[in-house]
Every structure is written in structure tokens, then in C-alpha cells.
C-alpha positions in Angstrom: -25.3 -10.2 19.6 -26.8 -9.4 16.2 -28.0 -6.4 15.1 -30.0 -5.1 11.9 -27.4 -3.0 9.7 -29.2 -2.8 6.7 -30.7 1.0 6.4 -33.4 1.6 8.8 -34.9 3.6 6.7 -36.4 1.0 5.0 -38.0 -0.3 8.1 -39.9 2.5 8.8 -41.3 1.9 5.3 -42.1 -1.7 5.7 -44.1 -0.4 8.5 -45.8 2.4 7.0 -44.9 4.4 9.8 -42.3 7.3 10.8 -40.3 5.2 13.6 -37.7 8.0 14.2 -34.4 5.7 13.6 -32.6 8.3 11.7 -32.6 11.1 14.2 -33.0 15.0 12.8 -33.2 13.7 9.2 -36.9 12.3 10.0 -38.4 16.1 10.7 -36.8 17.0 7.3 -38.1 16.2 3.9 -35.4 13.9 3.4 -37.4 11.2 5.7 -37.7 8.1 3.3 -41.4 7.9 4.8 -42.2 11.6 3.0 -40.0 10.4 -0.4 -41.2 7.0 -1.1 -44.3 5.8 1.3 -44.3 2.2 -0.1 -42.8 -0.7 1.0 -39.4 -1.5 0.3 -38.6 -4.2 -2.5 -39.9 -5.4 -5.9 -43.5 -5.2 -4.6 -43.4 -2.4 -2.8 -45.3 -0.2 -5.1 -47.7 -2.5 -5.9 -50.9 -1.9 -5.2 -52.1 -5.7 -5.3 -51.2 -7.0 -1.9 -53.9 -9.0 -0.3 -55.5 -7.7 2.9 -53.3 -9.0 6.0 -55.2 -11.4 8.0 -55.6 -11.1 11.9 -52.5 -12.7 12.7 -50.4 -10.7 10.1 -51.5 -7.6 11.7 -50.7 -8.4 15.4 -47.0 -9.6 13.5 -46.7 -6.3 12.2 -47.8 -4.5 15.0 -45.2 -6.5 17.2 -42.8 -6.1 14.8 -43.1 -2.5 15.0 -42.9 -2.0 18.4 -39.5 -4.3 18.3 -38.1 -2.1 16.0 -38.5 0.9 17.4 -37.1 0.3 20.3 -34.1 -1.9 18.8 -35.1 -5.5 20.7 -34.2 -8.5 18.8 -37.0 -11.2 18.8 -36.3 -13.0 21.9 -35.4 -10.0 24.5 -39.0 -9.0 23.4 -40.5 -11.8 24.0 -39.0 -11.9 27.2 -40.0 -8.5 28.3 -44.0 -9.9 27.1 -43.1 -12.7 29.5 -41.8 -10.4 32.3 -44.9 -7.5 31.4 -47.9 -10.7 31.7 -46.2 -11.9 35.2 -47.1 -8.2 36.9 -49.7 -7.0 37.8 -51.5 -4.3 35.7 -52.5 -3.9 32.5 -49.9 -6.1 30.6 -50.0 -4.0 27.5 -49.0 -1.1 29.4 -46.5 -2.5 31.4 -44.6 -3.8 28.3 -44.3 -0.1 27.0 -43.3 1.0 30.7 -40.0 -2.2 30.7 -39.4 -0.7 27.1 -39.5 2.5 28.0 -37.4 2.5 31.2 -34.6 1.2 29.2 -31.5 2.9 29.9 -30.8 3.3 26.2 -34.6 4.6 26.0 -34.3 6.9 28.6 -31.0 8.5 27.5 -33.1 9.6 24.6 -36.3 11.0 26.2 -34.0 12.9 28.2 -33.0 14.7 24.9 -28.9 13.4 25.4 -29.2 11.6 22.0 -30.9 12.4 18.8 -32.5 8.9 18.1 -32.6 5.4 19.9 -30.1 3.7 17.9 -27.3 6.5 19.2 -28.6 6.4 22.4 -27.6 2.8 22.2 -24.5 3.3 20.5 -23.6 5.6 23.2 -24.7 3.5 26.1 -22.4 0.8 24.7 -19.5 2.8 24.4 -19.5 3.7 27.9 -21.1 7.3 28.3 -23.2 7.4 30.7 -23.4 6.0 34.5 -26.2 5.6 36.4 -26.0 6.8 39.7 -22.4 7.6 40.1 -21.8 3.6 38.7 -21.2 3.5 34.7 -23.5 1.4 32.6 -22.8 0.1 29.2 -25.7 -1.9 28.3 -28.6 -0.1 26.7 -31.5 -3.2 28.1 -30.4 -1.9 31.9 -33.9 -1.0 33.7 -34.2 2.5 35.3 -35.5 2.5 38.6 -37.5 5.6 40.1 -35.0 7.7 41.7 -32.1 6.6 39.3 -30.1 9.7 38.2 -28.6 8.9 34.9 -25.4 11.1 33.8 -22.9 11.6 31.0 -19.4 10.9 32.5 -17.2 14.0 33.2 -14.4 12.2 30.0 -17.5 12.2 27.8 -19.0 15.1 28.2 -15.9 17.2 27.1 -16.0 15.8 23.4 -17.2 18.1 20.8 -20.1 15.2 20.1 -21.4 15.4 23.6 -21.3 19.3 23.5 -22.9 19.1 20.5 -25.9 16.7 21.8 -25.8 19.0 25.4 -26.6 22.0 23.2 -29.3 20.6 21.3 -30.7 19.0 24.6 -31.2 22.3 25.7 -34.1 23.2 23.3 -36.0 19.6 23.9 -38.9 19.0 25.3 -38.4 15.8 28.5 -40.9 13.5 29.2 -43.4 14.3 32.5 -41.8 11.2 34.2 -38.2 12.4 33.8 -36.3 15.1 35.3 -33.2 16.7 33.4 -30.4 19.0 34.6 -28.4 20.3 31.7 -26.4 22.1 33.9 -25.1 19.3 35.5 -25.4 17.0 32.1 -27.6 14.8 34.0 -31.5 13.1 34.5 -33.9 11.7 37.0 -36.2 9.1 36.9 -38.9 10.6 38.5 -41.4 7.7 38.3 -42.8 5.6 35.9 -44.2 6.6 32.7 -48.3 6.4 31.9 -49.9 4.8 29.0 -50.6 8.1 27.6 -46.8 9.5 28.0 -45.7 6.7 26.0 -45.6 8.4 22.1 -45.1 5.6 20.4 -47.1 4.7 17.1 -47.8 1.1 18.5 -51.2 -0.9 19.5 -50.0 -2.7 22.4 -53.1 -4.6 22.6 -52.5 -6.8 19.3 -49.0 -7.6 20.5 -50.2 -9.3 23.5 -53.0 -10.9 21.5 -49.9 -12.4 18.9 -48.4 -13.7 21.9 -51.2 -15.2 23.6 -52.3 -17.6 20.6 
């Protein structure tokens, strides 16, 4: 499947936005937000852009939320798809399939330092969800799901590393984590209000209901 490898820091810049790609380095003044708050490119510093139009901002706001949570165009629009076939509030139930990500989820419970390693780690094989292990980051948590580093894993000096730091991290209200036992729970779903993500969910369903 493809995947953006150009720096990520420069998509937090096209945004305009801190979308925590980069781990640790985006609480320090290194961030590329804090250093240079344009836009990437030739233009970037220009200050003569015209004013983006209705549609351009639902784009970017979509945009926004895909890259944050690392979801190529059409697994996004899929999850809209899924999110406007539920009931509920469709914006909020797109945040609550992209939050209950397994990927997502090993990062809210502190067991990775940004989204992207979560992934990475998921797809390497680290973690198993309830007893079974997982390898793709888009698996959906269910409530009750207890999501664990496996025993091989959690002896490398990364893990230890990441287990250590876990330890001083703040977990969501909807997850439960047991450092002790290198583990988490998926207590139930997440509400809109849990969700800290710098993302209108609103003008994302407006883009897609042109």
C-alpha cells in the first residue's frame, strides 16, 4: 500500500497546525511549526494567497484529519461511508472508527510516542489483541478488547524504553492501561469531547456530501 515518506514535518506546515507526527520533537522548539509557520514550497512565505473558497476549506479540513491519523484517501472515505450508515451524529462517529484504530489506540495508551510508530509497531507485529496478535494498524477495537505488547517484544531495549515513558503519560478516559502487565483496555467508546484532535469534523462531512 502507499505511504507518504516525504518529511511529515512539512505537513503539519501545509496545515498550519501542530499534527504531532514527529513524536517528542513536537513539544520541543525544534517543531517545524515553532521554526518556520508557513507553508512549505516556493510560495510558502508569501503573503499573497487568495482567500480559500468553501470547498477548499472543507479539503483542507479533510485533509487534515487524513493525515493525522495516517488514512490514505480512499480508507477515509470509506470510514465517512461506514460513519454516515450509523446512527449518531456522523461527524462524531467518524472520529470514534478513527479513533478506535488499533494503531490509534496503541498510542493514546501512551505505548508509542506518535501515530506513525504506533503504526510501524503494529505492522511489525508487537502487539496482540486479546491474547491473538494483530499486525494491521486499521484493526477496530471493540469495548472490552485488551490490547498487549507481546512477551518477545516487550524485552527489547525500544519497548523498555516506550514502557518507561508510558509510565509518566496521561491515558485517555475511555481506555484503561496496566503498565505492570504492559497492557490496555478498551473501556468503551470515546466522546466527541475526548477526541483532541485539531479537526472540524463538520466540514468533512459537508466535502463529502456535495
Amino acid at each position: 500500500m502507499a505511504r507518504y515518506t516525504d518529511p511529515v514535518c512539512r505537513l503539519c506546515r501545509r496545515e498550519g497546525v501542530k499534527l504531532y507526527l514527529k513524536g517528542e520533537r513536537c513539544y520541543t522548539d525544534k517543531c517545524a511549526i515553532d521554526r518556520r509557520g508557513y507553508a512549505p514550497g516556493q510560495h510558502g512565505q508569501g503573503g499573497g494567497r487568495r482567500r480559500a473558497s468553501e470547498y477548499g476549506t472543507q479539503l483542507r479540513e479533510k485533509q487534515k484529519a487524513r493525515r493525522v491519523y495516517g488514512v490514505l484517501e480512499k480508507q477515509f472515505q470509506a470510514y465517512y461511508v461506514e460513519a454516515a450508515r450509523r446512527q449518531g451524529i456522523t461527524g462524531d462517529t467518524l472520529l470514534q472508527l478513527l479513533e478506535t484504530r488499533l494503531d490509534n489506540v496503541v498510542y493514546r495508551l501512551g505505548y508509542a510516542s506518535s501515530r506513525p510508530e504506533a503504526r510501524q509497531l503494529v505492522k511489525h507485529g508487537h502487539f496482540a489483541v486479546n491474547g491473538r496478535n494483530v499486525d494491521i494498524p486499521s484493526y477496530q477495537v471493540r469495548i472490552g478488547d485488551v490490547i498487549s505488547v507481546r512477551e518477545k517484544s516487550a524485552s527489547s531495549p525500544k519497548f523498555k524504553e516506550l514502557l518507561e515513558a508510558a509510565e509518566s503519560k496521561t491515558v485517555t478516559p475511555w481506555l484503561e492501561r496496566d503498565v505492570a502487565s504492559r497492557s490496555g483496555k478498551v473501556m468503551r467508546f470515546p466522546a466527541r469531547e475526548e477526541i483532541d484532535v485539531p479537526v472540524a469534523e463538520q466540514l468533512i462531512i459537508e466535502y463529502y456530501s456535495r
